[in-house]
Backbone as a printed PyTorch tensor [residue, N CA C, xyz], in Angstrom:
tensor([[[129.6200, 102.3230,  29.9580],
         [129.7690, 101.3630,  31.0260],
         [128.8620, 101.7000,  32.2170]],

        [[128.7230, 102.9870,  33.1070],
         [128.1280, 103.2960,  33.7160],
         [126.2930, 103.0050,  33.4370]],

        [[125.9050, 103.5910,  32.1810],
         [125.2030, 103.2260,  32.1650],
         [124.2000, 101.7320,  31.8280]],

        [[125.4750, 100.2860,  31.4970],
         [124.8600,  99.0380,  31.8250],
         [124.9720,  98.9190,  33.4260]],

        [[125.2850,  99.7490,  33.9530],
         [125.3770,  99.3030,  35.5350],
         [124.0030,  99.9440,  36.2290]],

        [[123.9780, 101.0990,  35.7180],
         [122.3310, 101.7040,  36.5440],
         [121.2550, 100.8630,  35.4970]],

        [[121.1830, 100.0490,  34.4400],
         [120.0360,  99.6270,  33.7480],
         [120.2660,  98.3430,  34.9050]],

        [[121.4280,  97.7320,  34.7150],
         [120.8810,  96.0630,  35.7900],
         [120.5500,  96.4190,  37.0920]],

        [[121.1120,  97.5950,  37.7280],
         [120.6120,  97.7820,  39.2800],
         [119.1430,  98.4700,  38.9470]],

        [[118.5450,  98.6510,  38.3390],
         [116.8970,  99.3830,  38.0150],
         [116.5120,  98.5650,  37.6590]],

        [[116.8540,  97.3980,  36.9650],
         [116.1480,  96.5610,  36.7670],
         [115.5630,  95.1950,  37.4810]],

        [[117.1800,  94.7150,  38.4160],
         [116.8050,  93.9460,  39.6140],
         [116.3590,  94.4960,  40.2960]],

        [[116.5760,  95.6480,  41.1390],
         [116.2410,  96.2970,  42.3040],
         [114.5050,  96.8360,  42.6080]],

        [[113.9800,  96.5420,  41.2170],
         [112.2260,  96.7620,  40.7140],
         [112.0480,  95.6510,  40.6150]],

        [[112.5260,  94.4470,  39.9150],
         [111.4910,  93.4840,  39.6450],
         [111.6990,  92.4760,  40.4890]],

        [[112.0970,  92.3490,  41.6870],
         [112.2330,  91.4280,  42.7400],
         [111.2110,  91.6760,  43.5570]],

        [[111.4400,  92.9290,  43.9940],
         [109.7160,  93.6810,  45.2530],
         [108.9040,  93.9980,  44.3870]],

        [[108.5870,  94.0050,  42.9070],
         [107.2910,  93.8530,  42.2170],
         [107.1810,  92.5940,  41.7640]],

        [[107.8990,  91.6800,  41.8250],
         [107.0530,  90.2480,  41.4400],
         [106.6970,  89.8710,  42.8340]],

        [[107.2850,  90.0400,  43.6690],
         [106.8180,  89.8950,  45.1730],
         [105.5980,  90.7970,  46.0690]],

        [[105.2600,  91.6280,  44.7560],
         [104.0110,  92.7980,  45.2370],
         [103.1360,  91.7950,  44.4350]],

        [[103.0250,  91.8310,  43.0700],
         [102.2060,  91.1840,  42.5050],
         [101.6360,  89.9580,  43.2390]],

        [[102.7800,  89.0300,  43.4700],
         [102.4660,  87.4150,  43.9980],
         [101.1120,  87.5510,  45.2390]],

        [[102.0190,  88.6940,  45.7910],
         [101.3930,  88.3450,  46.9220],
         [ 99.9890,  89.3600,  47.1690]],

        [[ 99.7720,  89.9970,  45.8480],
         [ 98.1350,  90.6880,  45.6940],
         [ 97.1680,  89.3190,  44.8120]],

        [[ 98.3760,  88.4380,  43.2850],
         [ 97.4910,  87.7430,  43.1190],
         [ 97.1330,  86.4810,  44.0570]],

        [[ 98.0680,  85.9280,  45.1640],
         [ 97.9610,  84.5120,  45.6380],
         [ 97.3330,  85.3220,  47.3210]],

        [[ 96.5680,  85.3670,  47.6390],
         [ 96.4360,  86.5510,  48.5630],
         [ 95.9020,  85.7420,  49.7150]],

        [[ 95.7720,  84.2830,  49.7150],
         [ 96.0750,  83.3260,  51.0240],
         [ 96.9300,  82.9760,  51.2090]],

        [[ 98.1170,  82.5090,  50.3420],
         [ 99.6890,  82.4730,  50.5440],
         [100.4120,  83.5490,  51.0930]],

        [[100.4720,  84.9870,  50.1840],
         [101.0600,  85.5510,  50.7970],
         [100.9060,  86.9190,  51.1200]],

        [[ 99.4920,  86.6150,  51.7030],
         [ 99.0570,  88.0470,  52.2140],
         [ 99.5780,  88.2470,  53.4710]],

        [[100.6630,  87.8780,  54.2640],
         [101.1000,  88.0500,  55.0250],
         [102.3820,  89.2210,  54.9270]],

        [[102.7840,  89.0510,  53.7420],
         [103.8560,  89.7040,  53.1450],
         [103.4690,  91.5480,  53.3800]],

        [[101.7610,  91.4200,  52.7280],
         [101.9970,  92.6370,  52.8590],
         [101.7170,  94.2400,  54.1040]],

        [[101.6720,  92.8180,  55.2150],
         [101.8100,  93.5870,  56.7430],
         [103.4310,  93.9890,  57.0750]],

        [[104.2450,  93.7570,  56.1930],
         [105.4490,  93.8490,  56.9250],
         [106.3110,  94.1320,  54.9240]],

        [[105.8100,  95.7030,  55.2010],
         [106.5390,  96.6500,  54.2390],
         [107.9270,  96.5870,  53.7240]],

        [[108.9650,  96.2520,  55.0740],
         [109.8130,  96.5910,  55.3280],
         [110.5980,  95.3390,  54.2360]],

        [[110.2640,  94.0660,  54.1950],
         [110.5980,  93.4100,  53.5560],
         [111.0170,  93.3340,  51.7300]],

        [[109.9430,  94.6560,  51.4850],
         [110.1020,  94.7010,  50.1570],
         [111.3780,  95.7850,  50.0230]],

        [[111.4580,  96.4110,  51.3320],
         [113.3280,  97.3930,  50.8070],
         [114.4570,  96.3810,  50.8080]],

        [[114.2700,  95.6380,  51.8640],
         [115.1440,  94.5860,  52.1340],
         [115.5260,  93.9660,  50.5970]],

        [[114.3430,  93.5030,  49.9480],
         [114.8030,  92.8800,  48.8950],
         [115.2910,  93.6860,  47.5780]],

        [[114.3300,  95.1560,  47.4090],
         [115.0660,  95.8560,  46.6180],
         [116.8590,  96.0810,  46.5770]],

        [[117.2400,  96.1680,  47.9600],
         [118.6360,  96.8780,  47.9990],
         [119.2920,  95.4750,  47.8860]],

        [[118.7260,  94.4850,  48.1820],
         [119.8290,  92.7910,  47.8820],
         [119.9610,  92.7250,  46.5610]],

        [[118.8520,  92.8470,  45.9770],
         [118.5680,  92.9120,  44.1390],
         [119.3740,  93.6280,  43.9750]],

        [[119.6810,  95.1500,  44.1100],
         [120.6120,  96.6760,  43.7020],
         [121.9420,  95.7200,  43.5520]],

        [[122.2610,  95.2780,  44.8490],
         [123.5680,  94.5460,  44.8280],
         [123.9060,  93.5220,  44.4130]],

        [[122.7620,  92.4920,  44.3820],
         [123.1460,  91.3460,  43.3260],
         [123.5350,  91.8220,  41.8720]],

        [[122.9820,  92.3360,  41.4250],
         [122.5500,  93.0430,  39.8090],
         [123.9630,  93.9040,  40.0450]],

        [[124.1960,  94.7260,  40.8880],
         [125.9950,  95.3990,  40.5230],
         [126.8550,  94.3340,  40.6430]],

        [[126.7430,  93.2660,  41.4490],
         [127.7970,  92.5380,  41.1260],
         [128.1370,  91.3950,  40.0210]],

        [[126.4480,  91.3300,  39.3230],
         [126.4380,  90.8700,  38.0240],
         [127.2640,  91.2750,  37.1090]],

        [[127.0820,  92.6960,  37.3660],
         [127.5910,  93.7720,  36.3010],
         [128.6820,  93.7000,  36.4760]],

        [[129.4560,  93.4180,  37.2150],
         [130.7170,  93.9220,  37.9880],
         [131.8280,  92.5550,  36.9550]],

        [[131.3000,  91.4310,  37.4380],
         [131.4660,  89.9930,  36.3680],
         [131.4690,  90.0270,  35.1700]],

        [[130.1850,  90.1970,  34.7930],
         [129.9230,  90.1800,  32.9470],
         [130.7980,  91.8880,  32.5410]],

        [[131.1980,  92.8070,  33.0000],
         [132.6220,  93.6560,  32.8060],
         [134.1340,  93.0500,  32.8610]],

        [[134.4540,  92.0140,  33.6610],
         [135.5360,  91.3950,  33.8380],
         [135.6820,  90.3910,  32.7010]],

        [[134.6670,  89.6350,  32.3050],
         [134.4430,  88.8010,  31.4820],
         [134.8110,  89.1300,  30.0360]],

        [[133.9240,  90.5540,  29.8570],
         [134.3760,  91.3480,  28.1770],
         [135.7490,  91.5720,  28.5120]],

        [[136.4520,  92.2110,  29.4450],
         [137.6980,  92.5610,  29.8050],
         [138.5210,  91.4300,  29.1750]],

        [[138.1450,  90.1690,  29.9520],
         [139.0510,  89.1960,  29.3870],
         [138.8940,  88.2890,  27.8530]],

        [[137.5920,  88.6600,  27.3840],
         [137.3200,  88.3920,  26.0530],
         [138.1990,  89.4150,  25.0050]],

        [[138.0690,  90.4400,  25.3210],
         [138.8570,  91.5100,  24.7610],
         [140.3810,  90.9550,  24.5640]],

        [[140.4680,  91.1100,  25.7610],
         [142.4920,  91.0280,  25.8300],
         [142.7460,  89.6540,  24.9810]],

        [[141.6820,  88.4800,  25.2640],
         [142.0620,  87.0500,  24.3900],
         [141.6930,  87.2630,  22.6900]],

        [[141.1540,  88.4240,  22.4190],
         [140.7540,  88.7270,  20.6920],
         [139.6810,  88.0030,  20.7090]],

        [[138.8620,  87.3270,  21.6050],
         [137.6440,  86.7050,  21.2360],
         [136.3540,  87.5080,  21.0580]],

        [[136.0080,  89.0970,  21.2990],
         [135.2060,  89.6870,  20.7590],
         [136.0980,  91.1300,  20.3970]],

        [[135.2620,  91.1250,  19.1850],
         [135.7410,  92.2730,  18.1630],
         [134.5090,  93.2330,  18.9710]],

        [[133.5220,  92.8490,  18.8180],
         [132.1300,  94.2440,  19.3470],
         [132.7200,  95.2950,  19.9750]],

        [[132.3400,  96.7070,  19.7440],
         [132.7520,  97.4780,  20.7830],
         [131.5260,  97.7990,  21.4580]],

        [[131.6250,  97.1710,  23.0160],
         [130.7380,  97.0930,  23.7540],
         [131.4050,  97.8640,  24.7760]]])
């Protein structure tokens, strides 16, 4: 369990401020503004960290209640 929770927070928490690094190296009249102001890409890492745990947090409640109804056999 622990470890589907550090794969979705490593995984949002990287690919939000790297598609937002990328964008804004390939579109670089749009949003080369982005990359004077650093600070924005922690901002979005740690929103990602927390969106993505509270994903996790759901799709755990969800098997929880799939479980208890007999609707998945998997041991996940």
């Amino acid at each position: 369990m622990p470890n589907r929770l550090l794969g979705n927070v490593i995984f949002f928490g990287t690919a939000a401020p790297l598609g937002l690094l990328i964008a804004a190296y390939g579109l670089k009249d749009t949003f080369a503004w982005l990359l004077t102001m650093p600070w924005i890409f922690a901002v979005m890492g740690i929103a990602s960290c927390i969106t993505g745990a509270i994903g996790w947090w759901l799709g755990e409640l969800v098997i929880k209640q799939l479980k208890r109804a007999g609707k998945l056999d998997a041991d996940i």
